[in-house]
C-alpha positions as CSV (number, residue, x, y, z in Angstrom):
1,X,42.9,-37.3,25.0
2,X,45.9,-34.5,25.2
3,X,45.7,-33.5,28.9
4,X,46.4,-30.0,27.3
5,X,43.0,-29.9,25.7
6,X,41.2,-31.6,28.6
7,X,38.0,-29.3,29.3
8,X,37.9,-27.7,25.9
9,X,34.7,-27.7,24.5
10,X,34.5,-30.3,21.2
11,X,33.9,-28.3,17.9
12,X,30.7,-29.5,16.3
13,X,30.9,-31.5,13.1
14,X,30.5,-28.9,9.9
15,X,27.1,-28.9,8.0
16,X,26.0,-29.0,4.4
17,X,22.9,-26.5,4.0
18,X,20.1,-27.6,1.4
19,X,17.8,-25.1,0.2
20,X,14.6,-26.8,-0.5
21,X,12.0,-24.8,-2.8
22,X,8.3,-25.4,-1.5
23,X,5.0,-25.3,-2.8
24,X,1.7,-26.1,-0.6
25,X,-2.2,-25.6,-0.6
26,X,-2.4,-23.7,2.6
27,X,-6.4,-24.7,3.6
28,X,-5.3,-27.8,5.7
29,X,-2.5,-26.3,7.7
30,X,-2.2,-24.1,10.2
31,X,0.5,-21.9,9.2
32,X,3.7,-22.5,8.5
33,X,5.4,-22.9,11.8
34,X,5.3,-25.8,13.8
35,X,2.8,-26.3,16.7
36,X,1.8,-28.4,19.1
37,X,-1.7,-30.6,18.0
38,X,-1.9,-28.7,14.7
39,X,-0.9,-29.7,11.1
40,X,1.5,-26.8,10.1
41,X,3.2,-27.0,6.7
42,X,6.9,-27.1,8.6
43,X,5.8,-30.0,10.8
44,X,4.8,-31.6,8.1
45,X,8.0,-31.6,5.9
46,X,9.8,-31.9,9.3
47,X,8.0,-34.9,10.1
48,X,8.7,-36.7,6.5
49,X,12.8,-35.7,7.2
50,X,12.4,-37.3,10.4
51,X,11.5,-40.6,8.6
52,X,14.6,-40.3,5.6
53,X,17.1,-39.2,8.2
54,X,16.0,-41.7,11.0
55,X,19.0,-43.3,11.5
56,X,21.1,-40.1,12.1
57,X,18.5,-38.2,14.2
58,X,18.2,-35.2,15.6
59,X,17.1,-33.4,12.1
60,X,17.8,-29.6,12.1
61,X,15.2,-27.6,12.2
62,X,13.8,-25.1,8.8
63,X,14.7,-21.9,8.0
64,X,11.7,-20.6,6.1
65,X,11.9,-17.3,4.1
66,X,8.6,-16.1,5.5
67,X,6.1,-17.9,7.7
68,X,2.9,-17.7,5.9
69,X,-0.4,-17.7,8.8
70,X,-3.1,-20.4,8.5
71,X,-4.9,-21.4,5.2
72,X,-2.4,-19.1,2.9
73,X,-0.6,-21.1,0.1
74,X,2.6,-20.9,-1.7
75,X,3.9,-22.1,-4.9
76,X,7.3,-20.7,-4.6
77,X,8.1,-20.7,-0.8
78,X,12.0,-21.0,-0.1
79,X,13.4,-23.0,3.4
80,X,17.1,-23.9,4.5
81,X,18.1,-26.9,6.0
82,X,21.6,-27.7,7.4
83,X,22.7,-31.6,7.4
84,X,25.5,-33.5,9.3
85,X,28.4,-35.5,7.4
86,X,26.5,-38.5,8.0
87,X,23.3,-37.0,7.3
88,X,24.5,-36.6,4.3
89,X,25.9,-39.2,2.6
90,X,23.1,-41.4,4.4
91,X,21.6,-40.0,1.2
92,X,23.9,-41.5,-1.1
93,X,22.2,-44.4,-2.1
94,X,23.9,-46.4,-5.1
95,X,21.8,-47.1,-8.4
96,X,21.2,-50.4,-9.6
97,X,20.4,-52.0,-12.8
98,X,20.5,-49.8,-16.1
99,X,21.5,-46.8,-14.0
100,X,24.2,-48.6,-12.4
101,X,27.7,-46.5,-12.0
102,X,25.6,-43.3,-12.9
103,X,26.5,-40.5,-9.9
104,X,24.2,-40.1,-7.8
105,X,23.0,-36.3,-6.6
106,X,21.6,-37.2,-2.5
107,X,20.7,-33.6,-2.0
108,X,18.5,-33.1,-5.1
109,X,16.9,-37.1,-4.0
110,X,15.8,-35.3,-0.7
111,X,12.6,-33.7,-2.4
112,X,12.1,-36.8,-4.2
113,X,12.1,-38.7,-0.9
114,X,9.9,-36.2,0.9
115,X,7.5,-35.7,-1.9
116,X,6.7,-39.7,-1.5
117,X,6.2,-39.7,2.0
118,X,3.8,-37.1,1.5
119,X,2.4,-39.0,-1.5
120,X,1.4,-38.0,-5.3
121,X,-1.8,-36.1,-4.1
122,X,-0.6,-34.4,-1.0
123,X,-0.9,-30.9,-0.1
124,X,3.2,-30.2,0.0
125,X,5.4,-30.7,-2.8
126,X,9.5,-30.0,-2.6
127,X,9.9,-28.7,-6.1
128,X,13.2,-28.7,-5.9
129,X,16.0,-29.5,-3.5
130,X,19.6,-28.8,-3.9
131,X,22.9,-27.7,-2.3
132,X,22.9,-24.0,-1.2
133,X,25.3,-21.6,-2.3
134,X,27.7,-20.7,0.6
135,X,26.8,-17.9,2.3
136,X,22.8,-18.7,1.5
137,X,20.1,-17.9,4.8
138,X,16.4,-18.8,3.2
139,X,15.0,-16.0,5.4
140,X,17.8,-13.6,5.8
141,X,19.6,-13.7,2.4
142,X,16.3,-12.7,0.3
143,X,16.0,-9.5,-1.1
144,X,11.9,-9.3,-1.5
145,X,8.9,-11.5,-1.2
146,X,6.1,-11.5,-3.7
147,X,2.4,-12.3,-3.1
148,X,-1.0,-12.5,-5.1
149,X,-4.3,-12.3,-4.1
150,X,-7.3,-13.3,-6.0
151,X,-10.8,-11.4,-6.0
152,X,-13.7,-12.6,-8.0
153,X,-16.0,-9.9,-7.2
154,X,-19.6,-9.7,-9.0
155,X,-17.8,-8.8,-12.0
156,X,-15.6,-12.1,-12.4
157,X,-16.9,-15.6,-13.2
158,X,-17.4,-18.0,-9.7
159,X,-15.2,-20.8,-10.7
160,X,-16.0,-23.6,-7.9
161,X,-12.7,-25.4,-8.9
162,X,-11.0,-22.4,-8.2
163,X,-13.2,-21.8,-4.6
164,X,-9.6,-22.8,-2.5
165,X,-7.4,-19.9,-4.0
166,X,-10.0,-17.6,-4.7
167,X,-12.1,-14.6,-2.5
168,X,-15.7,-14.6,-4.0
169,X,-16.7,-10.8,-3.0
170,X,-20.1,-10.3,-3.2
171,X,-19.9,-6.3,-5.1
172,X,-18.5,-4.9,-7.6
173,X,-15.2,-3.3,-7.4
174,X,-13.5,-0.4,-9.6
175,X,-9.8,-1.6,-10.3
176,X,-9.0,1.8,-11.2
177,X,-9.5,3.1,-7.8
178,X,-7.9,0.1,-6.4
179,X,-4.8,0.8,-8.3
180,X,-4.7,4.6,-7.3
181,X,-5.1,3.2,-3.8
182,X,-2.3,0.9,-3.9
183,X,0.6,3.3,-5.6
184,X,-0.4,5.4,-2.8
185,X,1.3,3.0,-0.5
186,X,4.3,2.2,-2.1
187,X,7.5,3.5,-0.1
188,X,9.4,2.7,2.8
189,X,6.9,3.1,5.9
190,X,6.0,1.8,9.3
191,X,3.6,-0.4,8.6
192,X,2.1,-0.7,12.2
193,X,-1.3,0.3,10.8
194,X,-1.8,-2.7,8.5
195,X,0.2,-5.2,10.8
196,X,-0.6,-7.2,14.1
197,X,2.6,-6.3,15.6
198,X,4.9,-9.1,17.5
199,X,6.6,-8.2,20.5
200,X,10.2,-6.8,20.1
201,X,9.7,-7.0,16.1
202,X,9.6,-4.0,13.8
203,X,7.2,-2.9,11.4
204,X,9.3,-1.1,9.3
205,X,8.9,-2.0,5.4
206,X,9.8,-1.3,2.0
207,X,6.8,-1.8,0.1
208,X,8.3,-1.9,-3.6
209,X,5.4,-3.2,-6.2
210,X,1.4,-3.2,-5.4
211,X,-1.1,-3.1,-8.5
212,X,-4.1,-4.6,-9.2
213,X,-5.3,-6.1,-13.0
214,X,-8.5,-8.6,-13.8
215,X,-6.7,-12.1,-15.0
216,X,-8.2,-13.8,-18.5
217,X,-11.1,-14.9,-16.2
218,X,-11.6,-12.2,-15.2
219,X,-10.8,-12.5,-11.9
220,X,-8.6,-9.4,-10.2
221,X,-5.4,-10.0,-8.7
222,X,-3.5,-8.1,-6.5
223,X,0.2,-8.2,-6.6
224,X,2.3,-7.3,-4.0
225,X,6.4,-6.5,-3.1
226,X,8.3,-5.6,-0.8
227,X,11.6,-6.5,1.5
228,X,9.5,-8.1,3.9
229,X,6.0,-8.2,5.5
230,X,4.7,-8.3,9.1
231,X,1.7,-10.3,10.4
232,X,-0.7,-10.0,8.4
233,X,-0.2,-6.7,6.3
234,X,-0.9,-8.3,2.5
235,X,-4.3,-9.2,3.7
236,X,-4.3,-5.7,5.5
237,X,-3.2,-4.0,2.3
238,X,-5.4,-5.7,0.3
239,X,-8.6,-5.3,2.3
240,X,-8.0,-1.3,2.8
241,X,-8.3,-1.4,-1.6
242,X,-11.2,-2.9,-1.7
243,X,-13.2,-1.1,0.7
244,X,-11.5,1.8,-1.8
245,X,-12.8,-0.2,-4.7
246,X,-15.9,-0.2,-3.8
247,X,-16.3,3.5,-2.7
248,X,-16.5,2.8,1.1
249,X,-12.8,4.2,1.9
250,X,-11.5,7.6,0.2
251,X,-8.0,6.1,-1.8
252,X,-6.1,9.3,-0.1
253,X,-7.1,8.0,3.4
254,X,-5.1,5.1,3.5
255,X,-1.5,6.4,3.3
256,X,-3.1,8.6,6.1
257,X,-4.3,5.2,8.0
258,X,-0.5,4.1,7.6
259,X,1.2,7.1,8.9
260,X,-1.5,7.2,12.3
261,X,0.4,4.1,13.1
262,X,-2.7,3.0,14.8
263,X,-5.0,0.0,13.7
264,X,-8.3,0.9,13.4
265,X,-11.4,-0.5,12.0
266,X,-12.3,1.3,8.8
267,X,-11.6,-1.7,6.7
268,X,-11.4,-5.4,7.0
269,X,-8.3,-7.4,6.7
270,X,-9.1,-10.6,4.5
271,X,-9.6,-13.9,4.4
272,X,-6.0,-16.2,4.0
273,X,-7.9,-18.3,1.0
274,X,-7.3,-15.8,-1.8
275,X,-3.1,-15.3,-0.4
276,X,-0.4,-17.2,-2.5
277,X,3.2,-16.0,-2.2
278,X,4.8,-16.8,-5.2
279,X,8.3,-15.6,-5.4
280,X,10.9,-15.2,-2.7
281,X,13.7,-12.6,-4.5
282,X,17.8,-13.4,-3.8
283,X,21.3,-12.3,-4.8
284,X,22.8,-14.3,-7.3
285,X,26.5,-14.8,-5.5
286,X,27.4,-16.3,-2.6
287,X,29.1,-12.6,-1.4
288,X,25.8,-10.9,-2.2
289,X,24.0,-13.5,0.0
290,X,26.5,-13.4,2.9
291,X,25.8,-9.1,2.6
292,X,22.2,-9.4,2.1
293,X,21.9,-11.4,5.6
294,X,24.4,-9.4,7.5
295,X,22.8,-6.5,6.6
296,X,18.8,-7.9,7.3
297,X,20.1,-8.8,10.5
298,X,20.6,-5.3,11.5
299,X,17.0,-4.7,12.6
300,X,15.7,-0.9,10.8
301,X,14.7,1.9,13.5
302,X,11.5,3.5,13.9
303,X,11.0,5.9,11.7
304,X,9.6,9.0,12.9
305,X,6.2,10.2,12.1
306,X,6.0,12.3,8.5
307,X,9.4,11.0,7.2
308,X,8.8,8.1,5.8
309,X,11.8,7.3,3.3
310,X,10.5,6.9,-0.7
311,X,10.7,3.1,-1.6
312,X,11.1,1.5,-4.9
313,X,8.4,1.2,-8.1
């Protein structure tokens, strides 16, 4: 070694960063996030990497876009994971026989591999797997998340196959009223009402799309947008229209629940089974991903009581 760099720190070898695209039936796992003694959805897919990579531990951890709470499911969840050099090309494995020759693409064979570790009836599938554009963060680069939530109220058909994904409500519920009480919300807000705050984390949110409609079956469904959410608030948002669906809540009373900024008890926050986010939103270019997470980063004040900013339709 150069006496002249003796003592210098050694710069860490550079990464690759996948973006693995993630879909899971939430009812078995305990959230997202790993935990000790739990199944968790991250734990899971960390433990499968753990296997592939073995030879060329540690394996980073995920970046997750949003870290869904126990029994919610996804079918369009979006994670992050950066590789090593060797890491990478450990993945590199050369084809044989007819495909012989043929180039071989070792990020998009990481899904593959962690799919069949899983196995063909498991409760995670990568969907896809690929190399991120530079300047990609799963959670900070998106723009918007998108749920659903599904009601069968007295109304809608009780599908038993559909008993996982699906709330069965036992009343009837006015969608029309739900969809007054939703637009009523829409805006940039503290949402401190409809959250379970987190220590040292704001509440702040642009809610940007929340209507209701019956699907073919019958069944309603609630979709809902915005920048982010805190713990909790779909299944907040959602159960504050349904006790307005079925005449329990006044629709004008909950924007005034949300500006109290006070959790109270005049509705009930529902059950994960009928949550699915579906969508995680992000800029197309790798500049607009590198300004996107700078600028998510940069946590939003408090807003003050009464001046709550408009948010997008």
């Amino acid at each position: 070694m150069n006496p002249e760099h003796a003592g210098e720190p050694r710069s860490e070898p550079p990464t690759t960063r996948i973006r693995l695209d993630i879909a899971y039936d939430g009812g078995n796992f305990t959230g997202w996030a790993t935990q000790p003694t739990v199944r968790t959805v991250q734990g899971a897919i960390e433990d499968a990497l753990a296997v592939i990579l073995r030879r060329h531990a540690p394996v980073a951890s995920l970046v997750v876009a949003g870290r869904t709470d126990a029994g919610v499911h996804a079918t369009g969840q979006v994670a992050h994971l950066d590789l090593t050099p060797a890491q990478l090309r450990s993945l590199d494995r050369p084809r044989r026989g007819k495909l012989a020759g043929r180039v071989y693409d070792g990020p998009a064979s990481l899904g593959r591999r962690i799919n069949g570790i899983a196995g063909l009836d498991g409760d995670v599938y990568v969907a896809r797997s690929a190399l991120a554009l530079p300047g990609f963060d799963a959670r900070f680069s998106a723009l918007w998340r998108r749920y659903e939530y599904r009601i069968a109220d007295t109304a809608a058909p009780r599908n038993p196959l559909d008993r996982h994904r699906t709330l069965w409500y036992p009343a009837a519920l006015d969608v029309g009223l739900m969809n007054q009480a939703a637009a009523s919300l829409l805006g940039l807000h503290d949402w401190a009402a409809y959250c379970k705050p987190r220590e040292g984390a704001t509440t702040v949110r642009d809610l940007e799309e929340f209507w209701w409609d019956r699907d073919t079956d019958g069944v309603l469904v609630a979709r809902v947008q915005a920048d982010a959410f805190c713990h909790s608030m779909v299944r907040s948002l959602v159960g504050a229209c349904v006790a307005a669906g079925q005449g329990n809540l006044p629709v004008e009373r909950l924007a005034g629940i949300r500006d109290e900024l006070a959790r109270g008890s005049e509705f009930k926050v529902m059950p994960a089974k009928g949550l699915v986010l579906v969508e995680v939103g992000y800029p197309e270019t790798a500049d607009g991903l590198q300004v996107r997470a700078e600028l998510t980063r940069n946590r939003r004040p408090k807003l003050d009581v009464g001046r709550s900013a408009p948010g997008r339709v």
